[in-house]
Structures are given as C-alpha cells and as structure tokens.
N, C-alpha and C positions, 0 to 999 in steps of 0.2 A: 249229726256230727258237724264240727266246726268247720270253716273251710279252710285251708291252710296257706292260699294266698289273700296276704295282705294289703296288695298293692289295687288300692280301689281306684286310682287317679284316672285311670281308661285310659292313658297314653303308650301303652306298653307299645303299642306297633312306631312308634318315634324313638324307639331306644335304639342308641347303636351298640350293640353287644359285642363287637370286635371288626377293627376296620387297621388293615396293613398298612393304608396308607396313609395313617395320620389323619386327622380330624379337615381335610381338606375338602370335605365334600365331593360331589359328582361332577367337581370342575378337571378333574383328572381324566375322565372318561368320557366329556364330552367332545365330540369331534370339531376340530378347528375348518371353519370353510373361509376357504380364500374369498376375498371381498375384490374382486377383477373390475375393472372400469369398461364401462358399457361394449367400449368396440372391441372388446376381447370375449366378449360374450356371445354363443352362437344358443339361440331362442326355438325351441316348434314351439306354435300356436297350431291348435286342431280343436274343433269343434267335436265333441263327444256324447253321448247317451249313455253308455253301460253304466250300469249298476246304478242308476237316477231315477228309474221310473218312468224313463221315458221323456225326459227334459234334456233340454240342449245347454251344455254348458261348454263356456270355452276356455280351454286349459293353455297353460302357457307354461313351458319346464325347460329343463335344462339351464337354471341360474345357477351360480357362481357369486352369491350375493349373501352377506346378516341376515336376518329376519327380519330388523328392522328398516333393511332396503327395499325388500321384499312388500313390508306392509306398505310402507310412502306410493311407491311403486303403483302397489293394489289400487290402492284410493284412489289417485291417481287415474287408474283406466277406468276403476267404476265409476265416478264421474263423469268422464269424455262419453263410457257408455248410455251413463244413464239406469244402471241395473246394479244389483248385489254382487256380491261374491267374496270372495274367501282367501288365504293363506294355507293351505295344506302340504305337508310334506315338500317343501324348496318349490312348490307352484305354485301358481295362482290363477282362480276358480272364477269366473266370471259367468252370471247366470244370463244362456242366451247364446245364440250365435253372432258373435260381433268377428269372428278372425280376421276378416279383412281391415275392420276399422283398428283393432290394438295391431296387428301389422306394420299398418304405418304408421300410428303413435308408437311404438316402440323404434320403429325405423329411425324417428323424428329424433326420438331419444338418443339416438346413435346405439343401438343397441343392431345384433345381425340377425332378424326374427325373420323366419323363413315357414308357411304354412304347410302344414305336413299332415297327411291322410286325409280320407273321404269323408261321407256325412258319415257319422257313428251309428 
C-alpha cells in the first residue's frame, strides 16, 4: 500500500502547528538578566573536581551579567591564566586551579570576588 503522507521535505519537526502567542518566537520566554556593573556584583570563585574525572577546574558564579559579558570576561582570565575554559550555565570554567590569580584579576576588575570552599 501507498503511504498516505505526502510531505517528503523532512522538515516536519520546524513546523509550528499552533503558537498563542503569535509568531514571536522564544523571545517571550526567555529570561531577562540584569546586566549590573561590576561593583555591584558579589563573585565565588572555588577550585572544584566533581563530576571532571578528577581535574581541577576553577569555577566562578554568581554573575549578574549577558553572555556576551560573560564570554569577553572569560577570554579575558583564560589568557592572564594561560589555560582553557569555558562559559556554562551564568559561570565560568577555567581549566586548573588558578582561584587565587582570577581573585584578584577580578578584584582588579572592580568586581567583589571572594574565594569560597575547599579543594574539591
């Protein structure tokens, strides 16, 4: 037997079949984050292991910042560090125990980064 859908184009999962709020995309529902200027910004930086395998990465949360501040930001310490790292979820992932060095590059920055917990 024949098959009785027509629609060979493959795009069928890009279809929007019914949308309340108007053709305005996922800008409705994404969450607005305040963009705060640095000294209003209070930072942990913590040297971490879980769920890495056993590598030391140093994480830094608690921003108040775009993503695009975020990424400049990043670059930014991975350079001064010298090592990788990353953008995840409002952090950033720096591959290595550096907390004491982005501490005070961030300090520098006027930003209020304070080190917080033990080795991981």
């Amino acid at each position: 037997m024949a098959s009785k859908r027509k629609d060979k184009s493959g795009s069928s999962g890009d279809r929007v079949v019914y949308s309340e709020f108007g053709s305005s995309g996922n800008a409705a529902f994404e969450r607005a984050t305040p963009d705060l200027p640095p000294n209003q910004q209070e930072l942990k930086v913590q040297a971490s292991r879980k769920g890495r395998k056993g590598k030391t990465v140093t994480v830094v949360s608690g921003f108040q910042s775009k993503p695009e501040t975020l990424t400049t930001l990043a670059k930014q310490l991975k350079a001064q560090c010298g090592s990788g790292g990353t953008v995840k979820d409002g952090t950033i992932e720096i591959q290595g125990d550096h907390a004491q060095t982005i501490q005070q590059l961030l300090t520098q920055k006027g930003y209020k980064a304070k080190i917080s917990g033990g080795r991981g």
